[in-house]
N, C-alpha and C positions, 0 to 999 in steps of 0.2 A: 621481570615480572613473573609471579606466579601461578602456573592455570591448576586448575584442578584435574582430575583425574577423569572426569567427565568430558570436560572444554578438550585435553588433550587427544582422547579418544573419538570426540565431535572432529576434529582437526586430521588424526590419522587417516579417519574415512571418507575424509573430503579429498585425503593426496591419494588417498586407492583409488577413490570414483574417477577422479582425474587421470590414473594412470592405467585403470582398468578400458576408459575413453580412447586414452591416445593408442593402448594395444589394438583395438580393436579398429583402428582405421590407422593401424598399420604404419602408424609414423613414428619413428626413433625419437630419442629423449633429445639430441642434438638438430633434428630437424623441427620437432615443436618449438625447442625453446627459440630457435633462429625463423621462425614463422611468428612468434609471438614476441619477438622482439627483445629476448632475455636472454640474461648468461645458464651457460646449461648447470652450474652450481645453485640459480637460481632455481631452475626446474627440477631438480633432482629436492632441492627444501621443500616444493610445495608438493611432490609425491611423497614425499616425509610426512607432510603435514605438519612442517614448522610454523609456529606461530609468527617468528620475523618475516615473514615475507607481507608482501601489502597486500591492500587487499584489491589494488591497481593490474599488480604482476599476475593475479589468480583471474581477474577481468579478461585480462592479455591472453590468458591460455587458453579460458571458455569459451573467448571468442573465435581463437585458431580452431577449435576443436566446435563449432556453431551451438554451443551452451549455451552461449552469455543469458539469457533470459530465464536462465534458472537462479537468477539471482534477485529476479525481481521475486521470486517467491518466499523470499526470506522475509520471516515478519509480515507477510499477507492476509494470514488468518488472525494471527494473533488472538487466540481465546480468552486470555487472561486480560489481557487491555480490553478486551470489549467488557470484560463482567464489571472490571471497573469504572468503563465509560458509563455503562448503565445503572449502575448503581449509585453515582453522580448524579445521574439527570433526572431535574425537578421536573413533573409532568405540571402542565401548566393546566388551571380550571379553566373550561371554556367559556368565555366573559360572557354574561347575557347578554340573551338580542337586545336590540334596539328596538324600542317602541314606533313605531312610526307616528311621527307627531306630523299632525294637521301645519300647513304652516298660515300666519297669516292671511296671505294673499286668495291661495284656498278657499278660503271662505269667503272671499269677496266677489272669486270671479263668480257668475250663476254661467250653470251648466247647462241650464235651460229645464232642470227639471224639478225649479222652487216654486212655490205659491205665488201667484201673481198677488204682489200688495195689494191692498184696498185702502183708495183716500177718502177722506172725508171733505 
């Protein structure tokens, strides 16, 4: 597959941040990869920022290194599907009230405060 020039530069900075992480807590490229449950040819790709690696084995590493929930911020904001979403959505008119209609019975019961009939 082909990435662009951009995607692959998106991808390098993902295996620095990763490897800039693991320097600073001081753990070898051998000792993460074997906490994270990978070959250390696998961890050496994803401080590459190769694109074969999954995105399972980059899970595995974020989690050694207590990331993982930077992952959930991917696609979070999403500006450009909101403008879309919104520019979709029909505003709905607000249906008129309801009339309160008398019902029948209503009018039958006396509330006590009708004219007394007059018979003849």
């Amino acid at each position: 597959m082909n990435y662009t020039i951009k995607q692959k530069k998106i991808l390098n900075t993902l295996g620095e941040n990763i490897k800039l992480a693991r320097l600073r807590r001081k753990l070898s490229l051998r000792s993460l990869a074997e906490r994270a449950g990978i070959a250390i040819s696998t961890m050496t790709n994803i401080e590459a920022g190769s694109p074969s690696v999954s995105l399972g084995n980059y899970l595995q590493v974020l989690t050694v290194l207590k990331l993982e929930d930077d992952l959930l911020l991917i696609a979070d904001k999403d500006p450009v599907g909101r403008q879309i979403q919104d520019a979709g959505l029909v505003v709905k008119k607000r249906a008129p009230k309801k009339k309160e209609t008398s019902s029948v019975i209503k009018h039958v019961i006396d509330k006590g405060d009708s004219e007394m009939p007059e018979f003849k």
